[in-house]
PDB file of N, CA, C and O in Angstrom:
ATOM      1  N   UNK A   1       0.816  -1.189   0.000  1.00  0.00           N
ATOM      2  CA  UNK A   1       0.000   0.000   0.000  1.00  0.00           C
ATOM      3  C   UNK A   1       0.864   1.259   0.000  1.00  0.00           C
ATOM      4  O   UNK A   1       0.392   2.180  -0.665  1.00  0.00           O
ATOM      5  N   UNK A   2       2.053   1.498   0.617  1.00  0.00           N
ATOM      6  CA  UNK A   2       2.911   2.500   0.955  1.00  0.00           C
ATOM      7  C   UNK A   2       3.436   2.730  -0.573  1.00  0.00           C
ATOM      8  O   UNK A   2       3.541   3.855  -1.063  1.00  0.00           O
ATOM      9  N   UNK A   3       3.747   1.539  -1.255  1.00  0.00           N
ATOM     10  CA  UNK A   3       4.570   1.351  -2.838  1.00  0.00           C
ATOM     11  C   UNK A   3       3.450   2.349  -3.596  1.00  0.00           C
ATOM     12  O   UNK A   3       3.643   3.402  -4.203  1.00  0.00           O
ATOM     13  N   UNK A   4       2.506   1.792  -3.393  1.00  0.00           N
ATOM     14  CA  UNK A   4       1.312   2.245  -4.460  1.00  0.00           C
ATOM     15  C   UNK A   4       1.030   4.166  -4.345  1.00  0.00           C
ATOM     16  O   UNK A   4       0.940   4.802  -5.395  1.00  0.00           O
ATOM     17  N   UNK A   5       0.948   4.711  -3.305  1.00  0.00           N
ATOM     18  CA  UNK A   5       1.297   5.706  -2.520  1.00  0.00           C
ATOM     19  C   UNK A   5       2.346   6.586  -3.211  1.00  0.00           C
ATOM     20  O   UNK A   5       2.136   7.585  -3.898  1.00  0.00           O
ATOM     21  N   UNK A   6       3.689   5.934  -2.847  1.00  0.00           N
ATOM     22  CA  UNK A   6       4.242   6.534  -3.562  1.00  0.00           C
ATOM     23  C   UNK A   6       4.474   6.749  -4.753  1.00  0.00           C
ATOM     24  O   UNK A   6       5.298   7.577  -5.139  1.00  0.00           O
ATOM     25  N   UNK A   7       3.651   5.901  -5.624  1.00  0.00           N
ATOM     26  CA  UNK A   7       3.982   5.645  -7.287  1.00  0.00           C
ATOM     27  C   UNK A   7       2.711   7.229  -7.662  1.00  0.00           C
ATOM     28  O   UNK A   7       2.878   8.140  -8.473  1.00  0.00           O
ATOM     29  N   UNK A   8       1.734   7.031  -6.863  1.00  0.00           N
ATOM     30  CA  UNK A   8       0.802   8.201  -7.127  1.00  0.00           C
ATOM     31  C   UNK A   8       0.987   9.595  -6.601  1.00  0.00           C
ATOM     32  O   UNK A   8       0.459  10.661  -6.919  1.00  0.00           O
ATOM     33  N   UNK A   9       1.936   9.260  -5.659  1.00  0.00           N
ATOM     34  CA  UNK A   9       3.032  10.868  -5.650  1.00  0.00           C
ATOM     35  C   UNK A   9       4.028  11.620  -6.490  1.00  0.00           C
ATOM     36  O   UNK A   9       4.089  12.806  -6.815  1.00  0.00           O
ATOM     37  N   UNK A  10       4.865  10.476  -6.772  1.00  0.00           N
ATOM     38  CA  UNK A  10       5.343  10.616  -8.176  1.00  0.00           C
ATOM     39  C   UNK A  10       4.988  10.969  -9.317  1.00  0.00           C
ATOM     40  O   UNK A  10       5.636  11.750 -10.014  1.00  0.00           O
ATOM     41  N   UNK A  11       3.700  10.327  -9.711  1.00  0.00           N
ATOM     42  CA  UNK A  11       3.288  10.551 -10.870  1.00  0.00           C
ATOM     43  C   UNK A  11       2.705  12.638 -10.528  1.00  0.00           C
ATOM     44  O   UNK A  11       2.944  13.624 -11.226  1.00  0.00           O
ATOM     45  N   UNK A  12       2.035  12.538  -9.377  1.00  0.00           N
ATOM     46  CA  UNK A  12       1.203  14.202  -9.643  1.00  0.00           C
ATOM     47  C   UNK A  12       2.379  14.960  -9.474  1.00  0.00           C
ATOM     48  O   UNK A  12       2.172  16.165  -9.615  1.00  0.00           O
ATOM     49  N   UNK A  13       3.772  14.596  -9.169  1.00  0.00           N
ATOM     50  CA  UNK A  13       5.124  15.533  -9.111  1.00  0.00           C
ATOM     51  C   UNK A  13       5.454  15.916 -10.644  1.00  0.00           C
ATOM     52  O   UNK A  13       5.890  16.985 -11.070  1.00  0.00           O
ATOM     53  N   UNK A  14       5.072  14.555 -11.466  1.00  0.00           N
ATOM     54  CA  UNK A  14       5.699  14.645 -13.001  1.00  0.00           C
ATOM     55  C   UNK A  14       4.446  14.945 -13.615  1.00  0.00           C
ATOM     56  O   UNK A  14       4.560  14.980 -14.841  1.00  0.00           O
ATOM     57  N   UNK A  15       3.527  15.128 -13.288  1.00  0.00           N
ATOM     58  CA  UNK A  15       2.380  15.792 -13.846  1.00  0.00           C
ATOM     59  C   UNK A  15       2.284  17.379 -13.708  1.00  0.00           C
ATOM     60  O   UNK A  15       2.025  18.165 -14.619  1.00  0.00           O
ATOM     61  N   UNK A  16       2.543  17.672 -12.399  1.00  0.00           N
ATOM     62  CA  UNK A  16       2.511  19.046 -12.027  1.00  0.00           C
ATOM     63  C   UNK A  16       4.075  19.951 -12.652  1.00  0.00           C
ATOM     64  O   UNK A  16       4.155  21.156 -12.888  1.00  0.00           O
ATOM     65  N   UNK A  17       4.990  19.078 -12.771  1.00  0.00           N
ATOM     66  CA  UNK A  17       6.272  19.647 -13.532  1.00  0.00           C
ATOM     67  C   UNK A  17       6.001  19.891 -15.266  1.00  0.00           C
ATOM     68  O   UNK A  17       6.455  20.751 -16.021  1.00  0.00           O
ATOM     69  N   UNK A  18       5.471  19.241 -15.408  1.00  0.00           N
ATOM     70  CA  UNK A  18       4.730  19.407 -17.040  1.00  0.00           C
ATOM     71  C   UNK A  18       3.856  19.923 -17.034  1.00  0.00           C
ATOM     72  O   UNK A  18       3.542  20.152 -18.202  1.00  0.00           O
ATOM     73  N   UNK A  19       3.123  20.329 -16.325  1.00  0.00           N
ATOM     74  CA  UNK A  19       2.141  21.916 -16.019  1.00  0.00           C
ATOM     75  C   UNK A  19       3.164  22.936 -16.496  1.00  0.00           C
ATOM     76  O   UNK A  19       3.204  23.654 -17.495  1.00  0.00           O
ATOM     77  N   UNK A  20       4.238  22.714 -15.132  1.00  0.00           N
ATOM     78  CA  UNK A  20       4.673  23.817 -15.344  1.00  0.00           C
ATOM     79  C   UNK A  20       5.477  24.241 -15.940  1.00  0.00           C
ATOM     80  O   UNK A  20       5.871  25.404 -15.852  1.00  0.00           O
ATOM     81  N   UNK A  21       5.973  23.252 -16.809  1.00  0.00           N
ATOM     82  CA  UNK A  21       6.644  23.228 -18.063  1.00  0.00           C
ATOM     83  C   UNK A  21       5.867  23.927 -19.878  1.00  0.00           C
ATOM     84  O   UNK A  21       6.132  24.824 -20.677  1.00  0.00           O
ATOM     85  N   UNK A  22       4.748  22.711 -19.716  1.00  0.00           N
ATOM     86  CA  UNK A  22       3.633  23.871 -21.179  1.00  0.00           C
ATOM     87  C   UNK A  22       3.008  25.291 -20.474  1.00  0.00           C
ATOM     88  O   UNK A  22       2.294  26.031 -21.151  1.00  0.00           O
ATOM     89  N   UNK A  23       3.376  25.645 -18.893  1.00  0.00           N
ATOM     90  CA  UNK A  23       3.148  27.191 -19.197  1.00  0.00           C
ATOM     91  C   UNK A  23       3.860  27.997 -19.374  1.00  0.00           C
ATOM     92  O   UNK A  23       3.648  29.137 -19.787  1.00  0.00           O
ATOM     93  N   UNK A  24       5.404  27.188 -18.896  1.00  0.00           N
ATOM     94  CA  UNK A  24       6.372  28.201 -19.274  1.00  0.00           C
ATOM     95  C   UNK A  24       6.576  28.635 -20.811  1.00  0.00           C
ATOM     96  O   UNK A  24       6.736  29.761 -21.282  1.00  0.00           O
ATOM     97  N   UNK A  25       6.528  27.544 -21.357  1.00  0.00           N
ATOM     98  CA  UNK A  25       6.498  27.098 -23.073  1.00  0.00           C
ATOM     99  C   UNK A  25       5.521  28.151 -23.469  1.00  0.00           C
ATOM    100  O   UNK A  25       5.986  29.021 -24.205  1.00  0.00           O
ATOM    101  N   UNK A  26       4.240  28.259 -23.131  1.00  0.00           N
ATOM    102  CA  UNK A  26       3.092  28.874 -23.620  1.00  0.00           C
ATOM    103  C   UNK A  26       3.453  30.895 -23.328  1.00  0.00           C
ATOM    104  O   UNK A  26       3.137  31.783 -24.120  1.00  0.00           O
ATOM    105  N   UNK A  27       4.139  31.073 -22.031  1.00  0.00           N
ATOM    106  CA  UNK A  27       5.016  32.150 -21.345  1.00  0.00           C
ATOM    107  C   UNK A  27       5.326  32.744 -22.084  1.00  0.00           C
ATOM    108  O   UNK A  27       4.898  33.886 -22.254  1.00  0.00           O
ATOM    109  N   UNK A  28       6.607  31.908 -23.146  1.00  0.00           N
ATOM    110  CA  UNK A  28       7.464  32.533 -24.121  1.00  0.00           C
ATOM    111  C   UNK A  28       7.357  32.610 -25.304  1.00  0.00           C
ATOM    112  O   UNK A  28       8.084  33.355 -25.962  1.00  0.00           O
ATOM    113  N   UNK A  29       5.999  31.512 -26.077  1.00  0.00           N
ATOM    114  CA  UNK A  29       5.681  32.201 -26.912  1.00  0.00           C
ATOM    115  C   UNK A  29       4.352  33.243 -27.484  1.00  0.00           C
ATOM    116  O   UNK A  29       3.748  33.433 -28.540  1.00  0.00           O
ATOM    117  N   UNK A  30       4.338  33.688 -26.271  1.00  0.00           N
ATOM    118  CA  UNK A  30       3.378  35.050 -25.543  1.00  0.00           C
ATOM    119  C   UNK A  30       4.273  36.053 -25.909  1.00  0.00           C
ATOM    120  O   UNK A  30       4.026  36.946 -26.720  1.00  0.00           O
ATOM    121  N   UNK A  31       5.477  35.871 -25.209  1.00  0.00           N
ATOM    122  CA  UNK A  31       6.378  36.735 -25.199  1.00  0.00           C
ATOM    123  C   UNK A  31       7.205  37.104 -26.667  1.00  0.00           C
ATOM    124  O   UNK A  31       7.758  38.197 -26.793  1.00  0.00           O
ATOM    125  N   UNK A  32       7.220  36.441 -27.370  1.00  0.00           N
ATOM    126  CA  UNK A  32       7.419  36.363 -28.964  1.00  0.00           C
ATOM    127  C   UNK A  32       6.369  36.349 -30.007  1.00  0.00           C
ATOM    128  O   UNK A  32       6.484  36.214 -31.226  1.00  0.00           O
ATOM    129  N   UNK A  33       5.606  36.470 -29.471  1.00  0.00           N
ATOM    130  CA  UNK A  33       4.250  36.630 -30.590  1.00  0.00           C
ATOM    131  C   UNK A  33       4.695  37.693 -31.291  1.00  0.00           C
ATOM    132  O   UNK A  33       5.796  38.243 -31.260  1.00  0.00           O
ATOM    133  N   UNK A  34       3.572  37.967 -32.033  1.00  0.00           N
ATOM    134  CA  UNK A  34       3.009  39.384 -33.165  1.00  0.00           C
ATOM    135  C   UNK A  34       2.593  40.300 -32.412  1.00  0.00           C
ATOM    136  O   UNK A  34       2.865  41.480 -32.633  1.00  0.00           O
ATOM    137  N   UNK A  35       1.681  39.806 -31.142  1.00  0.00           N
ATOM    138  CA  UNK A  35       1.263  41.164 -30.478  1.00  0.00           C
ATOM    139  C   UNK A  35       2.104  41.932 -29.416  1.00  0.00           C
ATOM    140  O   UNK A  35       1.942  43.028 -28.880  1.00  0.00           O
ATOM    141  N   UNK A  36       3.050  40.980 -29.305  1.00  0.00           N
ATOM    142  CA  UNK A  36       4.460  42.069 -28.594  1.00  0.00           C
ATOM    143  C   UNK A  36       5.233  43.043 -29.695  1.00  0.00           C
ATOM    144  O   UNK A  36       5.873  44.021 -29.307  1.00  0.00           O
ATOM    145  N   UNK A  37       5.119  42.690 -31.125  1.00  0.00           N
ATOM    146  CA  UNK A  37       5.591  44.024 -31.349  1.00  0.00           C
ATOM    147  C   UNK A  37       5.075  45.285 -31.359  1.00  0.00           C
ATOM    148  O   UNK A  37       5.724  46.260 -31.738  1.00  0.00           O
ATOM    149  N   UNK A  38       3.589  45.346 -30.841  1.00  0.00           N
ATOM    150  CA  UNK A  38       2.587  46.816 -30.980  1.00  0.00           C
ATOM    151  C   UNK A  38       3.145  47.066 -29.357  1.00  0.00           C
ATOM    152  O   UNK A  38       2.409  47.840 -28.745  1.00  0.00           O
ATOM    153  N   UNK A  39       3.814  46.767 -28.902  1.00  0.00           N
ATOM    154  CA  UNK A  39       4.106  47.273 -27.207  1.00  0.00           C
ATOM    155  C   UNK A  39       5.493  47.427 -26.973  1.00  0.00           C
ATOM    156  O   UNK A  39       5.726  48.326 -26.166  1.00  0.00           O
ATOM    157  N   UNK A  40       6.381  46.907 -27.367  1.00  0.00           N
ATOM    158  CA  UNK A  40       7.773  47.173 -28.186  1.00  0.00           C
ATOM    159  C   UNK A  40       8.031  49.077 -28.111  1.00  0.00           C
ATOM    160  O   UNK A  40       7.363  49.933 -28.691  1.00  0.00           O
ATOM    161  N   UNK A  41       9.061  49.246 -27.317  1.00  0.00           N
ATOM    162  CA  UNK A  41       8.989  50.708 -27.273  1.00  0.00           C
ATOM    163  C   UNK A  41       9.350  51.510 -28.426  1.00  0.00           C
ATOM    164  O   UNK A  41       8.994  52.668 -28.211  1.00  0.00           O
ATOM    165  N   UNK A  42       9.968  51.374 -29.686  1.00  0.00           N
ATOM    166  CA  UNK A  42      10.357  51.844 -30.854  1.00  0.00           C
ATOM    167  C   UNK A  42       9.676  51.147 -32.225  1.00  0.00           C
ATOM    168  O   UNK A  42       9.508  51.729 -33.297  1.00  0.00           O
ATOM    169  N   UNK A  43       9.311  49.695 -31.907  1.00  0.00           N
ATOM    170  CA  UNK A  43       8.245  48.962 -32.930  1.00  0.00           C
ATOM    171  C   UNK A  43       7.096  49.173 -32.870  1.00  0.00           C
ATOM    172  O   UNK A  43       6.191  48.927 -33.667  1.00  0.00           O
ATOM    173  N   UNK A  44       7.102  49.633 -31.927  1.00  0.00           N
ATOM    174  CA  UNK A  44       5.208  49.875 -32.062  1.00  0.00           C
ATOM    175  C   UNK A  44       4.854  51.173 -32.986  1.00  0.00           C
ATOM    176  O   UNK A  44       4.268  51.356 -34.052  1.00  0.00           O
ATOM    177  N   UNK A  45       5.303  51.717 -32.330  1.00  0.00           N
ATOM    178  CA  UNK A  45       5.472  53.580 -33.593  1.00  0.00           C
ATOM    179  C   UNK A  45       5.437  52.842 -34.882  1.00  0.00           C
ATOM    180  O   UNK A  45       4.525  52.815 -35.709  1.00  0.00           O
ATOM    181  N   UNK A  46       6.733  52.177 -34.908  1.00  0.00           N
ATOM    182  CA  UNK A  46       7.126  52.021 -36.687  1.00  0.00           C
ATOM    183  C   UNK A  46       5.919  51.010 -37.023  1.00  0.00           C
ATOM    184  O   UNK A  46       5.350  51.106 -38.110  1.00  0.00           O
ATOM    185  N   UNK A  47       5.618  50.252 -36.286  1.00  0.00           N
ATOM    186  CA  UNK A  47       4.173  49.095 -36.953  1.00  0.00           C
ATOM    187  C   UNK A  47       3.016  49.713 -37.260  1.00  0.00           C
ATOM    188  O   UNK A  47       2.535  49.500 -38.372  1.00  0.00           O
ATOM    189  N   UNK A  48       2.356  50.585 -36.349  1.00  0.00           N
ATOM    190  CA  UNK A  48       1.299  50.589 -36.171  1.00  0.00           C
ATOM    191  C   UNK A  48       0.657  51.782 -37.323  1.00  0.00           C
ATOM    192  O   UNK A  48      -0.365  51.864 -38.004  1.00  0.00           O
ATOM    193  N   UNK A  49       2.326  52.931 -37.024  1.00  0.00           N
ATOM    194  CA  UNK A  49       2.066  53.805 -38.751  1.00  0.00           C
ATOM    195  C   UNK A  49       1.883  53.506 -39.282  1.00  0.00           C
ATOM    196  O   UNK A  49       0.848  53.840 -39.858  1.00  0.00           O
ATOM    197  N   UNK A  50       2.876  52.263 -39.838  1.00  0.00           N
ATOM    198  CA  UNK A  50       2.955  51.744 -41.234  1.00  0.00           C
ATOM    199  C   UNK A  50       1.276  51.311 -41.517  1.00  0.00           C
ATOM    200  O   UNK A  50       0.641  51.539 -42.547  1.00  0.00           O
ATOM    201  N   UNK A  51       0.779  50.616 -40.258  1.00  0.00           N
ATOM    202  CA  UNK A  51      -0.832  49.939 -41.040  1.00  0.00           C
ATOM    203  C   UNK A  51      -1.372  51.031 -41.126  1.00  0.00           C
ATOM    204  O   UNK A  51      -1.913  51.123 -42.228  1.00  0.00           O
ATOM    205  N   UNK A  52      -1.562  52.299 -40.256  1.00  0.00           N
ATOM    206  CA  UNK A  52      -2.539  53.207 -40.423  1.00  0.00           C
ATOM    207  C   UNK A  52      -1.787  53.599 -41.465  1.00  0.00           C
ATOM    208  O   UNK A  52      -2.653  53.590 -42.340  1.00  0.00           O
ATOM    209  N   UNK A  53      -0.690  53.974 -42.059  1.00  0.00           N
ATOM    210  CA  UNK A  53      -0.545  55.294 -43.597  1.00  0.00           C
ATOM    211  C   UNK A  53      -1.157  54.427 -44.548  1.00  0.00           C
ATOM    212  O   UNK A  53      -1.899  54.911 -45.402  1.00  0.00           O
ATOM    213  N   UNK A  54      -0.889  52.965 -44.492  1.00  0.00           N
ATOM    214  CA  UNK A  54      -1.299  52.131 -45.614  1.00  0.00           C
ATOM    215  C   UNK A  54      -2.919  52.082 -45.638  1.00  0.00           C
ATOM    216  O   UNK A  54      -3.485  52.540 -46.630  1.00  0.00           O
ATOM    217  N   UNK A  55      -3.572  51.618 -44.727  1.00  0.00           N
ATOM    218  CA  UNK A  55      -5.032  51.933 -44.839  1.00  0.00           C
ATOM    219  C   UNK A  55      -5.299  53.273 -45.195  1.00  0.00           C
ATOM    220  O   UNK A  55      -5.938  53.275 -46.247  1.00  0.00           O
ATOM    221  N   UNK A  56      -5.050  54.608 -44.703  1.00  0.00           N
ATOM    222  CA  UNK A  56      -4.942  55.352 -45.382  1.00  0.00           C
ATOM    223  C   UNK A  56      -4.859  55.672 -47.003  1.00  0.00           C
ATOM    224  O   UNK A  56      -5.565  56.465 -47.626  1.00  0.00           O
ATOM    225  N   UNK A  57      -3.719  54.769 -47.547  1.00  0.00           N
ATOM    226  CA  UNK A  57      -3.705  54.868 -49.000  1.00  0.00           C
ATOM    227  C   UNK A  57      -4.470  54.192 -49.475  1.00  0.00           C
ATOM    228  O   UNK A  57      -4.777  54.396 -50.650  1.00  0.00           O
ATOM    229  N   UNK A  58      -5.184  52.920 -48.598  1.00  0.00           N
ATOM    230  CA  UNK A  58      -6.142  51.817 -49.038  1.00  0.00           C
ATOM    231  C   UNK A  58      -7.684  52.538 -49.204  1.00  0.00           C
ATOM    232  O   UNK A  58      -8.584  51.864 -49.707  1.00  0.00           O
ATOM    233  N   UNK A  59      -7.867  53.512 -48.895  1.00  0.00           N
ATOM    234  CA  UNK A  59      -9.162  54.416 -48.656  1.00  0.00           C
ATOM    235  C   UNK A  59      -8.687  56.036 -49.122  1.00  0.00           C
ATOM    236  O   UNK A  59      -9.295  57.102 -49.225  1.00  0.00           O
ATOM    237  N   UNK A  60      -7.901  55.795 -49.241  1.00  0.00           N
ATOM    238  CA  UNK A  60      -7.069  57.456 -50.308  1.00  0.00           C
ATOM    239  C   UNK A  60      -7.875  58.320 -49.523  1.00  0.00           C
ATOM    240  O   UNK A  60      -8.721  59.085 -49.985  1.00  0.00           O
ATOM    241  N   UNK A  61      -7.633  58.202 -48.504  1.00  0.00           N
ATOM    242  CA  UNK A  61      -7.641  59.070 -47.432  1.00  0.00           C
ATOM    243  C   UNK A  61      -6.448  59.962 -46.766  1.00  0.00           C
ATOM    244  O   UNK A  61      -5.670  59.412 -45.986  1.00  0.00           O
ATOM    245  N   UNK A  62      -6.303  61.472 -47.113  1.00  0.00           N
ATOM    246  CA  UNK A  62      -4.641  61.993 -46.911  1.00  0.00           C
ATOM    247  C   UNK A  62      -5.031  62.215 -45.703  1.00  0.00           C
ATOM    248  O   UNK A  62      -3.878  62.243 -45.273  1.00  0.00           O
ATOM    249  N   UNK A  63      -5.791  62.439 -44.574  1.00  0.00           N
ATOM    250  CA  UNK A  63      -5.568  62.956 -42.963  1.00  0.00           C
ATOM    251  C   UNK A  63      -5.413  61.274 -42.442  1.00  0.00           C
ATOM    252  O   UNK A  63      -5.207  61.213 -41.230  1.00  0.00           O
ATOM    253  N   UNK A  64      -5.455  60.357 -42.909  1.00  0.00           N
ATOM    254  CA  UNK A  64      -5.048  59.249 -42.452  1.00  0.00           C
ATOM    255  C   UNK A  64      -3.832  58.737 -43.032  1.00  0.00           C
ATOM    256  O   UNK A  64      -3.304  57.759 -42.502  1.00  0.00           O
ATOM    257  N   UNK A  65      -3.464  59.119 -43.762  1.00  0.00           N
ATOM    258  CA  UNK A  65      -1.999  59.066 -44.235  1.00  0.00           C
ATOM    259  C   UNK A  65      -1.052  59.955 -43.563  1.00  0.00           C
ATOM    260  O   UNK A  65       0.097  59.546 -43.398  1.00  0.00           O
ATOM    261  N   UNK A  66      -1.338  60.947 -43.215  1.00  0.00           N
ATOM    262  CA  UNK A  66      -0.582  61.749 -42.563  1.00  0.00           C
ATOM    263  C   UNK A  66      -0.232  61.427 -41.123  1.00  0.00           C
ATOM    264  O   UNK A  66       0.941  61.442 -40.752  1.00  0.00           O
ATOM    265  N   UNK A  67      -1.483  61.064 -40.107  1.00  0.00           N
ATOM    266  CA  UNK A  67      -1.501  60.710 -39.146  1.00  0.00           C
ATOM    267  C   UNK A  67      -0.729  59.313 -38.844  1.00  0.00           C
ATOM    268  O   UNK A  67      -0.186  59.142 -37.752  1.00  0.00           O
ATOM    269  N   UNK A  68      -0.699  58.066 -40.125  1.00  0.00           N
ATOM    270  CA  UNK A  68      -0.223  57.187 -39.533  1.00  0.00           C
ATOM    271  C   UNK A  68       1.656  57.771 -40.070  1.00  0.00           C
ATOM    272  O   UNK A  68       2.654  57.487 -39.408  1.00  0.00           O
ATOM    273  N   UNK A  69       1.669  58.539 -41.288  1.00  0.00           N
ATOM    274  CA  UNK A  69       3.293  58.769 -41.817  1.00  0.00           C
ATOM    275  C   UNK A  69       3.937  59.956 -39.808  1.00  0.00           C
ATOM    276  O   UNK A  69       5.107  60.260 -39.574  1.00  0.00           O
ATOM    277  N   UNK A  70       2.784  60.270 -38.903  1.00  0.00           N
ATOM    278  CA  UNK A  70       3.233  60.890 -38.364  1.00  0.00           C
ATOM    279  C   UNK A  70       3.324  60.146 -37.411  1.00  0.00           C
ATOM    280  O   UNK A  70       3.920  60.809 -36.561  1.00  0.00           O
ATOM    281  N   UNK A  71       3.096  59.125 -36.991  1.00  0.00           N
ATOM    282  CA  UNK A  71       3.117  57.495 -36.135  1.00  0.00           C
ATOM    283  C   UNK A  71       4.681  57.548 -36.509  1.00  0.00           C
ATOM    284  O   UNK A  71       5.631  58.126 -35.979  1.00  0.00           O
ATOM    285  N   UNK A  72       4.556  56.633 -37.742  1.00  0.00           N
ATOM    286  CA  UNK A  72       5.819  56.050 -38.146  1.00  0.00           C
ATOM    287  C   UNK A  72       6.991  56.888 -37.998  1.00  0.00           C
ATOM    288  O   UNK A  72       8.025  56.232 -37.877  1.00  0.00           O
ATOM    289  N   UNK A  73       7.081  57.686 -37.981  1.00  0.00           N
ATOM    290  CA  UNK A  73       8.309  59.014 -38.399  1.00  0.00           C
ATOM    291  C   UNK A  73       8.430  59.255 -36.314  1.00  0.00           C
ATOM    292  O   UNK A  73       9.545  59.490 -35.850  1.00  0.00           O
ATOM    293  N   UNK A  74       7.499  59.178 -35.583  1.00  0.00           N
ATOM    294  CA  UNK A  74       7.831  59.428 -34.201  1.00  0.00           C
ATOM    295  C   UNK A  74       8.702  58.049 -33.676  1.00  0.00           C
ATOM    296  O   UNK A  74       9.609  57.972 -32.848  1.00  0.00           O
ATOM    297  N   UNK A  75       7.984  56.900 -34.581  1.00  0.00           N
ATOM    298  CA  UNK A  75       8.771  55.828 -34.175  1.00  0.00           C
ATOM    299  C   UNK A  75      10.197  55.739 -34.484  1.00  0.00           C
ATOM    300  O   UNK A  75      10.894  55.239 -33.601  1.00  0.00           O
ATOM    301  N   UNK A  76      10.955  56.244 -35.902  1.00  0.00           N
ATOM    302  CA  UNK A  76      11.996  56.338 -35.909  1.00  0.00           C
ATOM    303  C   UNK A  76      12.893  57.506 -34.692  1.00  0.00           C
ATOM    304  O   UNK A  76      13.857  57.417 -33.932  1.00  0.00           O
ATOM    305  N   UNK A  77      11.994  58.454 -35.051  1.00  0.00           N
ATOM    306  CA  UNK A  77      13.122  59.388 -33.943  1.00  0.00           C
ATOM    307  C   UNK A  77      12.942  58.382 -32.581  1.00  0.00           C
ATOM    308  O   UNK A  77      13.955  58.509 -31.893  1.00  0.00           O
ATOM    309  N   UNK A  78      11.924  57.366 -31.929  1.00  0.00           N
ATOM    310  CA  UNK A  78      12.369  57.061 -30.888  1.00  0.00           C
ATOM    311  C   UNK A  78      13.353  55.809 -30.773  1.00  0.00           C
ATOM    312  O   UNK A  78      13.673  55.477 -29.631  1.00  0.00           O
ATOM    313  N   UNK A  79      14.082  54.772 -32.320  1.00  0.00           N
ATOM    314  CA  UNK A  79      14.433  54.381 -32.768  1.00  0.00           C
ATOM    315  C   UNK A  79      15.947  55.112 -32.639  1.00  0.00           C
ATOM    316  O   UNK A  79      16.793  54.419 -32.075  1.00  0.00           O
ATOM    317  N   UNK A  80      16.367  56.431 -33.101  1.00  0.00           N
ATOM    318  CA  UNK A  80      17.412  57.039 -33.507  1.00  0.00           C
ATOM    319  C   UNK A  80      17.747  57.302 -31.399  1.00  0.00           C
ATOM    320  O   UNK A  80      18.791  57.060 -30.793  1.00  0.00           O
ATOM    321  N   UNK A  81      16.864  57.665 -31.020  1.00  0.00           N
ATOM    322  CA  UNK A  81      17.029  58.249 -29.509  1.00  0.00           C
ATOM    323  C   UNK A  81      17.674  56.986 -28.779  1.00  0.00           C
ATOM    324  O   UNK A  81      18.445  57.106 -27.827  1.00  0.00           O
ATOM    325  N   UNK A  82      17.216  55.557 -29.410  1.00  0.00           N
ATOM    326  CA  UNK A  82      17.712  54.453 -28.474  1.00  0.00           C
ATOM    327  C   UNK A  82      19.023  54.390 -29.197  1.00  0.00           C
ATOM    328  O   UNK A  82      19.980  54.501 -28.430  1.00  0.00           O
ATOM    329  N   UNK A  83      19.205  54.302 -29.941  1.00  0.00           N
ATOM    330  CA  UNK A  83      20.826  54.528 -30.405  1.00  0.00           C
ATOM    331  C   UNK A  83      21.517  55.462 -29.920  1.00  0.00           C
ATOM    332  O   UNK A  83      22.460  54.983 -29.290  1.00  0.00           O
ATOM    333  N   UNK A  84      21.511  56.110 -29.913  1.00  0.00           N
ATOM    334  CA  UNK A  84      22.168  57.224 -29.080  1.00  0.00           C
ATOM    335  C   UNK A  84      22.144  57.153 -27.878  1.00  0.00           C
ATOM    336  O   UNK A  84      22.664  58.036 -27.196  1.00  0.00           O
TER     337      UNK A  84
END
């Protein structure tokens, strides 16, 4: 009975380590997704222009072209600022 015991301790140790193993797994590719580059302190500027100037041109719309070319263009200067 004690054998059996311990075989079912074991097992919820290597069960609960592989928990916490596919969340770490799941953690990092959270952390590498697509939606970490809109939060990205210099990618997000440069991404998020780029879709708004382009929808913009997709609807030939110039105050939405402007607004996202004025996205993108803040993202480089904060781009040029981390270099420096």
């Amino acid at each position: 009975m004690i054998k059996k015991l311990n075989n079912d301790v074991n097992e919820s140790i290597e069960q609960h380590n592989l928990r916490l193993a596919e969340e770490e797994s799941l953690r990092r590719r959270e952390e590498q997704s697509f939606k970490k580059i809109f939060t990205h302190k210099f990618l997000g500027p440069l991404s998020i222009g780029l879709v708004v100037a382009f929808a913009g041109m997709l609807f030939e719309n110039d105050p939405i072209i402007y607004i996202g070319t004025g996205i993108h263009m803040f993202g480089w200067f904060l781009w040029i600022k981390e270099l420096f």
